[in-house]
KEVOTOR-920278 format. One record per residue (C-alpha): x, y, z; residue in three letters. Coordinates in pm, whole numbers, plus 50000, padded with zeros to 5 digits. Layout:
N
XYZala;...
// end
This chain:
767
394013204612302unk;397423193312404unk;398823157812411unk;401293138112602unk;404463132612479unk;404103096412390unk;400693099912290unk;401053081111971unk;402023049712147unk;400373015412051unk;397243015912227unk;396813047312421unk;395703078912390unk;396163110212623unk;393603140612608unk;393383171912849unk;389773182812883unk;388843214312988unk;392603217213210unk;391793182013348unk;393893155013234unk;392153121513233unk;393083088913086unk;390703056113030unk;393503034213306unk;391893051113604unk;389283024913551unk;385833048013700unk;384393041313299unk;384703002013396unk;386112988013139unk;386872952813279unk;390642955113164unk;390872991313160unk;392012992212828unk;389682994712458unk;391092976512160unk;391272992211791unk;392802963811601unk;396272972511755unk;396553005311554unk;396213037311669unk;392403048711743unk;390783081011623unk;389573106411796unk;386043096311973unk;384053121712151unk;382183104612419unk;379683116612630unk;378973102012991unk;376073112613068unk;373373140213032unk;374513177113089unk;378293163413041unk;378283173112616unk;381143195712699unk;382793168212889unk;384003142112641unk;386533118212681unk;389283108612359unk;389003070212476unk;392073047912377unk;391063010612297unk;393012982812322unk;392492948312109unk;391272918912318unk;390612935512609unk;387082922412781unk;384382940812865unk;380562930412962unk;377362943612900unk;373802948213083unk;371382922912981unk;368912934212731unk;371482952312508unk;370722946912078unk;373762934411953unk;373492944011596unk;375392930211276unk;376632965111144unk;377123002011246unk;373753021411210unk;373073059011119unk;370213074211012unk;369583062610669unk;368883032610824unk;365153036210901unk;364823027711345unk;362402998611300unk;364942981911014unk;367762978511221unk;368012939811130unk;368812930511506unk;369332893511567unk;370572890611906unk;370632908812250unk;372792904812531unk;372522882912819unk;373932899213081unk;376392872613148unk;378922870512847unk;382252887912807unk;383022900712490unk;386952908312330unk;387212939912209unk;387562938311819unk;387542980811721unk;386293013011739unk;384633032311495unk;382803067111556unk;380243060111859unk;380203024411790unk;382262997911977unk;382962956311781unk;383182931812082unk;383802894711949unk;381482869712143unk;383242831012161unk;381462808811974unk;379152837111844unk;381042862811607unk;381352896211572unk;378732921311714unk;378802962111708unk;376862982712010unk;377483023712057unk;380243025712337unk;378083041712569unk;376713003112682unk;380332998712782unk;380793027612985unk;380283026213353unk;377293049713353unk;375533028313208unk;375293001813438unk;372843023313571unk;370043019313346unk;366783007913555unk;363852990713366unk;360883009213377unk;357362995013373unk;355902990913013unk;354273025012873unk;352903043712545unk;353933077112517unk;353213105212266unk;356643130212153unk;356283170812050unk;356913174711709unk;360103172211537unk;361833156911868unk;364623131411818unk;365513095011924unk;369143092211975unk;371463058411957unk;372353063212328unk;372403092712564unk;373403124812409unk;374923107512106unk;375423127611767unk;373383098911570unk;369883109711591unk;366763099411388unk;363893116211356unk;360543104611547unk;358123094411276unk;354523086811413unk;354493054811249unk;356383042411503unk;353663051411762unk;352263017011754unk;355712995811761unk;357323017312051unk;357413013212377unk;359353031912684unk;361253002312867unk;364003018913085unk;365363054913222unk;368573067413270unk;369283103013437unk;366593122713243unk;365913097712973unk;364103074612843unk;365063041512652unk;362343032312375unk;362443002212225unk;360972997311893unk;359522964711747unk;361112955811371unk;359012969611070unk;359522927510946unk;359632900611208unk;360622873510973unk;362492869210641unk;364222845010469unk;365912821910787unk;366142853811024unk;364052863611292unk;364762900911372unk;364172920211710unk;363052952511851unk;365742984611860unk;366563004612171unk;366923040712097unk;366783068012396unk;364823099612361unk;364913131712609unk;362513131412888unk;361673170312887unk;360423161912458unk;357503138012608unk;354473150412624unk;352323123212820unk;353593088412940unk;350953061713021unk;351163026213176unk;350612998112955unk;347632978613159unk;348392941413210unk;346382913213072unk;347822922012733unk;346202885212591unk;342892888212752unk;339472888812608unk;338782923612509unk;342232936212545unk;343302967012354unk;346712956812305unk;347032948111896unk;348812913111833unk;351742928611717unk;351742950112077unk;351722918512234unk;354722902912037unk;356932929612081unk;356002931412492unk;356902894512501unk;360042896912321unk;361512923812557unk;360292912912861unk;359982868512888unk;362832851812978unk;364452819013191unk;363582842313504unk;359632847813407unk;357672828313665unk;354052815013591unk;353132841413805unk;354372870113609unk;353352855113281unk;349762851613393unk;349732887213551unk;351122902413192unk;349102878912951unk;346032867013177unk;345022830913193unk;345682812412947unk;343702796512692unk;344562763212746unk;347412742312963unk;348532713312761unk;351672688512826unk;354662696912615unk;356582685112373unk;359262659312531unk;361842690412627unk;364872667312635unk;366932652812342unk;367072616012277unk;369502594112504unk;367892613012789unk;364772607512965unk;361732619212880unk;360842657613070unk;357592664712997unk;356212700313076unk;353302725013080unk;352312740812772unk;350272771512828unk;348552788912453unk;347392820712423unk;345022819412098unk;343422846711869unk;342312848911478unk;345552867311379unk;348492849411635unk;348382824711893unk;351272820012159unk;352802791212344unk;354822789112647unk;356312760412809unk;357592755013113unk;359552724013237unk;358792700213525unk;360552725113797unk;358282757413661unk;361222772813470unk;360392787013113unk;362352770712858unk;360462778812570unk;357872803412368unk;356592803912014unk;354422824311801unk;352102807311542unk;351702838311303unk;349812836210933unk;351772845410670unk;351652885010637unk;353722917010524unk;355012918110877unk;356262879010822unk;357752887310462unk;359082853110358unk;358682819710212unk;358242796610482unk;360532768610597unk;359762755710962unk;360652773811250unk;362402810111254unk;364592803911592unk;365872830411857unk;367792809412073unk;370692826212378unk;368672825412682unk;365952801812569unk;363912787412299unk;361862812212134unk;360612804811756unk;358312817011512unk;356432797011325unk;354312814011017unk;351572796010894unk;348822798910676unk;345582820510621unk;344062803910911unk;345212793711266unk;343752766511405unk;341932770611725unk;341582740012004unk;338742721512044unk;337962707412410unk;337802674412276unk;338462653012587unk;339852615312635unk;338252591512808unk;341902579612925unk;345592588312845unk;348692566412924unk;352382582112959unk;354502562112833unk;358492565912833unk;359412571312501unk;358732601212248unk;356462583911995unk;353452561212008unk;351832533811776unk;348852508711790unk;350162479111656unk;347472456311735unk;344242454411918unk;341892427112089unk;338762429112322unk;340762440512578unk;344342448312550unk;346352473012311unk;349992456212176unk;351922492712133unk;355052501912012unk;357392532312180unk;360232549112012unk;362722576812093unk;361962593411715unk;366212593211708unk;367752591511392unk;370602570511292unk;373672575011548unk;370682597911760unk;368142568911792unk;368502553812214unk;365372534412244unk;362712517712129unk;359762491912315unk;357182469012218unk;354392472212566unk;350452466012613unk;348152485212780unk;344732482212926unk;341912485912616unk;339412498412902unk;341362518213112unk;344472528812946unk;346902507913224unk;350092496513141unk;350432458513153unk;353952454613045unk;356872467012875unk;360082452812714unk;362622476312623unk;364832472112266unk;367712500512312unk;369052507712008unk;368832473111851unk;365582455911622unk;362702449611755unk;359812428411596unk;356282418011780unk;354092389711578unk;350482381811744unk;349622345011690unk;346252336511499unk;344412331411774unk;345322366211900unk;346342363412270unk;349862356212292unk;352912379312109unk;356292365111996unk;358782391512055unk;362362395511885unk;364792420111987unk;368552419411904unk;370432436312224unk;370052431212550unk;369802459512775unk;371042442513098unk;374292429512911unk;374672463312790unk;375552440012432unk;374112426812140unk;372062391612219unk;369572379211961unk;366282370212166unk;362842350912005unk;360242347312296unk;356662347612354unk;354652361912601unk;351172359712712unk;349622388312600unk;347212399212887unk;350312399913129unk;353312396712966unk;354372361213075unk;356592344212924unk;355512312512747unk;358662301612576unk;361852311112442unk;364192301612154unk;367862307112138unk;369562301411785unk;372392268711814unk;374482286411487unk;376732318711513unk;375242337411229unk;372302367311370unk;368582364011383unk;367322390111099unk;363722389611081unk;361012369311232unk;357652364211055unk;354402345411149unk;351962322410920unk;348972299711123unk;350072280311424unk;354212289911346unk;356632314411387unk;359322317411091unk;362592328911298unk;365062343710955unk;368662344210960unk;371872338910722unk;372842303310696unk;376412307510830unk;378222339810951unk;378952363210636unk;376972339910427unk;374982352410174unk;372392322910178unk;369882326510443unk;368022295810668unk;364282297710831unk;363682279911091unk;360232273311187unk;358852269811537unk;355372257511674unk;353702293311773unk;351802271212038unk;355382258812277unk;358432269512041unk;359462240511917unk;361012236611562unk;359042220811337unk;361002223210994unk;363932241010874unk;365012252510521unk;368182266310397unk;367732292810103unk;369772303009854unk;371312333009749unk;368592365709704unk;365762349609834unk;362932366809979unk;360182360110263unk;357252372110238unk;355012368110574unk;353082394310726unk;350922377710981unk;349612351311157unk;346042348610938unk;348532339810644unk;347512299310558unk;351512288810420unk;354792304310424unk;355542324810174unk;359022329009991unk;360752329409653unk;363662310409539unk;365412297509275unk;363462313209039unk;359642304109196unk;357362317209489unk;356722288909697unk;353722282909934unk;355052254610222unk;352702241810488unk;353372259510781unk;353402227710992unk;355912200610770unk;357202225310492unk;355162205710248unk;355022226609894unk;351162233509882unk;351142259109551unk;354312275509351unk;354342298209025unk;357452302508851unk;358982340308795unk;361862353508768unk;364282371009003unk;362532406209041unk;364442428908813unk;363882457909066unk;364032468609429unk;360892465009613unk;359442497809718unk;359042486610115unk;362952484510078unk;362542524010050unk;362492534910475unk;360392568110327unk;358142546410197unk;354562541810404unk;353662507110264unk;351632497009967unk;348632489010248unk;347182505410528unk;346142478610814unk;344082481211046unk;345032465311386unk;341712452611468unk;341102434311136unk;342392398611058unk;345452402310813unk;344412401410362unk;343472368310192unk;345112388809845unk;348262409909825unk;350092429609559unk;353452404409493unk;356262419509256unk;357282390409060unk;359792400708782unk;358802428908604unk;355212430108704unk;352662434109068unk;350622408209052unk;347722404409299unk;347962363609446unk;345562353909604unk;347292335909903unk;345062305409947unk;345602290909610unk;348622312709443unk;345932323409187unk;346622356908974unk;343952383609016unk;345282412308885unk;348072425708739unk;350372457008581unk;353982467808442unk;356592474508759unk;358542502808638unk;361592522608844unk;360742556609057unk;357092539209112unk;355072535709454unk;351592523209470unk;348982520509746unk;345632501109795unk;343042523509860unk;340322507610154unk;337952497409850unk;340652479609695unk;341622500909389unk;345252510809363unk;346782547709340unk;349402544409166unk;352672575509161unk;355602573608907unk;358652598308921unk;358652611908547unk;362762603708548unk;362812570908703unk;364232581308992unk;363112573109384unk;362942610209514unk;361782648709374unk;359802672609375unk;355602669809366unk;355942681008964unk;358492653808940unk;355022628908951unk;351822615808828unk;349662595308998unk;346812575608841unk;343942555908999unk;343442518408863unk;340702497708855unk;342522463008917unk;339402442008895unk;338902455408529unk;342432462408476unk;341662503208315unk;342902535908436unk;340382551308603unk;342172589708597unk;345612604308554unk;347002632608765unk;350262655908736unk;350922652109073unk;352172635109415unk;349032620409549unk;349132596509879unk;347412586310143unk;344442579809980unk;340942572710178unk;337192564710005unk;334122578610092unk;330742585709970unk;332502593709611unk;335052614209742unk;338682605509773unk;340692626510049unk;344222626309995unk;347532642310038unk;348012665509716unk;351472677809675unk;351742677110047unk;348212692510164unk;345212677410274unk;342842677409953unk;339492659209806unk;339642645509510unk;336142635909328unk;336382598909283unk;335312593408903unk;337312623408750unk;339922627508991unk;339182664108936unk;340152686409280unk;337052697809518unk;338702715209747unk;342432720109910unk;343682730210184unk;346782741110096unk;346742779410152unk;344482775610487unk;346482749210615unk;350122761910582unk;352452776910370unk;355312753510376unk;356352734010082unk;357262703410264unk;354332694410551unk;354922661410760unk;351742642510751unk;352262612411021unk;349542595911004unk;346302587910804unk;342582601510762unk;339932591311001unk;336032600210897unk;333722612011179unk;330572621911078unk;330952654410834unk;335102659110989unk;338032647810892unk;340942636611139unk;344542642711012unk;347772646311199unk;349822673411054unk;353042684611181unk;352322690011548unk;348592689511526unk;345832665411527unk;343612686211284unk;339912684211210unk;338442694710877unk;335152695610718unk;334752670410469unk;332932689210257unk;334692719910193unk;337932714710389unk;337182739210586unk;339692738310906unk;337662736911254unk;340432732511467unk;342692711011598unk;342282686011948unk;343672699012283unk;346142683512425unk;347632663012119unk;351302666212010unk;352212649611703unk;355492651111558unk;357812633611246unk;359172602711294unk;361672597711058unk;362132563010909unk;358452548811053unk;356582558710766unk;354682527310835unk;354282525011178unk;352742564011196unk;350402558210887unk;349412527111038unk;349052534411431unk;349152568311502unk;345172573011487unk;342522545911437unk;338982538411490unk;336692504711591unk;332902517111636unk;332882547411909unk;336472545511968unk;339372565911855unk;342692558011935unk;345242585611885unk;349142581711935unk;351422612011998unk;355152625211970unk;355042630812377unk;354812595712527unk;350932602112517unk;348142575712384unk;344312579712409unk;341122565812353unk;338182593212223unk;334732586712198unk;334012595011833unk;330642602711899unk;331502634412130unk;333432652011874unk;330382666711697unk;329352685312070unk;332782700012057unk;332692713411739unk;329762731911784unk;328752733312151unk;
// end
């Protein structure tokens, strides 16, 4: 070999091959500036080949440092330089090309090339995906092959780093593309999952003349009675979906589908709502979602895998691929669970991601919408009624980002409605009204005279107690209370530093509030003290002060509101008994402790071992006590919550999973735990509901039904999307799903609500 005079100058490189000079500035290898970087040093020698029968023509390439160059689409990107010690299916890939980026050359070393992707890192790829040649790859129709003994996969076309074809591989490779004699194979990862990675196939190349019989992978690769394994499937739809895959195509590759569902809202809060088609692919082992939005486009896939050797980790949500478009893993437990045809008798769309049932008559619905949004990410929220017969919306009034309060009168047919900014105005306005509640027409209206804001309103019979600070930046506070019947003020009262209301509905007989060192019943019509009990200043937070919190009860929004409620007064709950201030019950108030009333009236009962609001599931016990005889009934180590009775059993939420609990022992009957999923943290939005032998839960996306008896999962309803609204603990555990004789009302994280007919479940179940 002989070299240029200068050939040791920064950045180039001059080579005479076989009496022909060439140099990489002619520009035929298409590098997009000509020029490959190497850090600004000098580059090593590189042999290069260009193509197949050209191993005696290689090229010395000189590389230049932030040069640009672009790849095909389709191309791994992978975090280090392989060889092959590095087994081909544990490559570790992350990422492949999209066909649309340009990358900065970083270096060069051996056959591999490190391009620097803005926003995105570092990324090595063999040189030969830069190279003009190339460009000419053509994707080849899906097919299995079998190799001749002993042949070789190579990194890229006639490269020196060659790995031996083990027939393990047989089952996780697949020819994808040719190129002048040979064949690219790519070859699905040995582990999918681990840790917070998702990995993806290889692409190694292999000579065409060491194949001994190619055959076409037949279509329908999801259909009943297909031969392609689950894990076939995965690795087909890794390589091939993408924003380009039509409906069409995905249909002629997978077959029908399973089911077609609405989405998932597919925009982000602040926007508004897109919902889409959800198409599921289900078997035993895997089941597979695709979405595409309103315009047909696919903007998202995920796999619902159980937890295997293939999905080596300990789950934590979603494992997320996301360049092109939104494709997750999620791994679950032992069992998947499969849809059940469960149909409504309506469903309203509503505007807004999530959807409660606040309260209920004979014939309308008083909802409440919100965005899910947290903090600086939370747009909207709505207080609107619908139809009870035929799921029709009969009016809406929109909060923004402000608070929003509804209060039903005792007589149940009009709503007072407070919200604190004013869409219109595009500013903060404090408005009380009422409206009728069969068409939203407004009755009357009240606009506070003083400067300082409204901050709560509460209701007792025949008023409405409108809360605010006494003066702007005061720290004493004023009620004013207004006839619920035209909205005119009957009495005001101004309070005192720390005092507390405590009015939760209309049924309520007095108004409730402590001050000055007594809880004070007034008549809700001239203030009149009827009944007051002297305690001190509580000497702790209340837990409802805690937004994580779900509430002490669970109401139901066809029932009248409680004659007796749990009061923390000083260092003890006491339970009053609202008509006459008598004590019921009672027991010690300690820090780190949440209670709830079970629907026969005994209390569960959860202290944090260190006194402390938040930890782990060992950080707690939880006891059940019998207030009427004031004894402990059991004591569990243990997070225990949502708590519903039945025929001696008590189904709860153990440590996070659905479990049953017998009643007089507390000792477990079954759980759920490893069928369910394996995730330590499970969202659980709303509460049980009992249906002959089943169990209702929502659980992280799913409306699930169980067998009461052994916990058996049967599957989950079509066509519900639940979700985790953060910060309305109480609205989900309250209105998310419910039930008044045949009727089940189920709320949704997609804008969806609908009314089931309880007694058509059972059919589905087993047809």
């Amino acid at each position: 070999m002989k070299t240029g005079p200068d050939w040791q100058r920064m950045g180039y490189k001059w080579v005479t091959l076989t009496g022909l000079s060439a140099v990489l500035l002619t520009g035929w290898i298409l590098l997009d500036a000509n020029r490959v970087a190497l850090g600004g040093q000098v580059s090593t020698t590189t042999p290069q080949a260009l193509g197949a029968g050209s191993q005696s023509s290689s090229l010395q390439l000189a590389y230049k440092q932030g040069d640009t160059v672009t790849l095909m689409a389709d191309i791994p990107l992978f975090n280090h330089r392989m060889d092959s010690s590095v087994a081909a299916d544990l490559m570790r890939i992350e990422s492949y090309s999209t066909g649309k980026t340009k990358y900065k050359v970083s270096s060069i070393r051996g056959e591999w090339i490190q391009l620097n992707e803005p926003g995105e890192g570092k990324s090595w790829v063999p040189t030969w995906y830069v190279l003009k040649e190339s460009k000419s790859i053509k994707k080849t129709p899906l097919q299995n092959f079998t190799l001749q003994a002993g042949s070789k996969l190579y990194l890229s076309p006639d490269s020196s780093e060659t790995w031996i074809f083990d027939k393990a591989l047989t089952d996780q490779a697949i020819i994808v593309a040719e190129w002048k004699g040979w064949y690219g194979v790519s070859i699905a990862p040995q582990i999918w999952n681990k840790e917070s990675s998702t990995y993806r196939p290889a692409l190694l190349w292999m000579k065409e003349r060491d194949i001994e019989q190619r055959s076409k992978i037949a279509e329908g690769w999801f259909s009943q009675g297909a031969a392609q394994s689950t894990s076939a499937v995965r690795h087909m739809t890794d390589i091939r979906l993408n924003t380009a895959t039509t409906s069409k195509q995905l249909e002629q590759w997978l077959g029908a589908p399973d089911w077609k569902e609405h989405s998932s809202n597919l925009n982000d809060t602040g926007y508004a709502m897109s919902i889409g088609n959800t198409w599921r692919y289900e078997r035993e082992d895997a089941q597979f979602l695709v979405t595409f939005n309103k315009n047909g486009k696919l903007v998202r896939t995920r796999w619902n895998i159980p937890l295997d050797k293939r999905n080596n980790v300990v789950p934590d949500g979603s494992f997320n691929r996301l360049r092109e478009y939104e494709f997750t893993t999620k791994i679950a437990g032992k069992v998947l669970p499969t849809t059940l045809p469960w149909e409504p008798v309506w469903a309203n769309q509503g505007d807004l991601n999530y959807t409660f049932l606040q309260a209920g008559t004979d014939d309308v619905l008083l909802m409440k919408g919100d965005d899910g949004g947290f903090s600086g990410m939370h747009y909207d929220s709505s207080i609107y009624a619908l139809d009870r017969h035929t799921g029709r919306k009969l009016w809406r009034v929109h909060a923004g980002f402000g608070a929003d309060q509804a209060q039903l009168n005792d007589e149940r047919n009009t709503v007072t409605i407070f919200t604190s900014y004013n869409l219109d105005d595009k500013k903060y306005k404090d408005r009380v009204r009422q409206l009728r509640l069969n068409d939203g027409h407004a009755l009357w209206e009240y606009n506070p005279k003083q400067e300082a804001r409204i901050t709560t309103i509460k209701s007792a019979k025949n008023v409405v107690i409108v809360e605010s600070a006494a003066a702007e930046g005061s720290s004493n506070g004023r009620i004013h209370v207004l006839n619920s019947a035209n909205g005119k003020m009957l009495w005001t009262r101004k309070l005192s530093k720390g005092y507390q209301l405590f009015n939760k509905s209309a049924d309520e007989a007095y108004v409730l509030y402590w001050e000055k060192n007594q809880l004070v019943a007034a008549d809700p019509l001239s203030g009149r003290t009827i009944w007051r009990i002297k305690t001190g200043k509580p000497t702790m937070d209340h837990p409802e002060t805690d937004p994580y919190f779900d509430g002490i009860y669970r109401t139901d929004p066809f029932a009248s509101g409680l004659s007796e409620r749990w009061m923390l007064l000083r260092d003890q709950w006491v339970l009053l008994d609202l008509n006459t201030g008598e004590k019921l019950a009672q027991f010690p108030a300690r820090y780190g402790q949440q209670f709830e009333v079970l629907n026969d009236g005994m209390v569960l009962i959860r202290e944090n071992k260190s006194g402390g609001t938040y930890g782990d599931y060992e950080d707690y016990t939880t006891l059940l006590y019998d207030a009427k005889i004031g004894k402990n009934r059991w004591t569990l180590n243990g997070k225990i919550e949502r708590g519903l009775v039945e025929d001696g059993q008590l189904y709860v939420i153990k440590n996070g999973y659905p479990a049953a609990l017998d009643y007089e022992t507390g000792m477990t009957r079954w759980n759920a735990k490893d069928t369910i999923r394996s995730l330590k943290y499970p969202t659980n939005q709303g509460s049980y509901l009992v249906i002959d032998d089943q169990l209702l839960l929502p659980m992280d996306e799913n409306l699930l039904v169980l067998n009461k008896t052994d916990g058996s999962l049967l599957g989950r309803v079509y066509d519900v999307v639940m979700g985790s609204p953060e910060h309305r603990d109480r609205y989900a555990k309250n209105g998310t799903i419910n039930r008044i004789g045949n009727e089940v009302y189920v709320g949704s994280s997609n804008g969806r609500f609908s009314v089931y007919e309880a007694n058509r479940l059972q059919g589905e179940i087993f047809p």
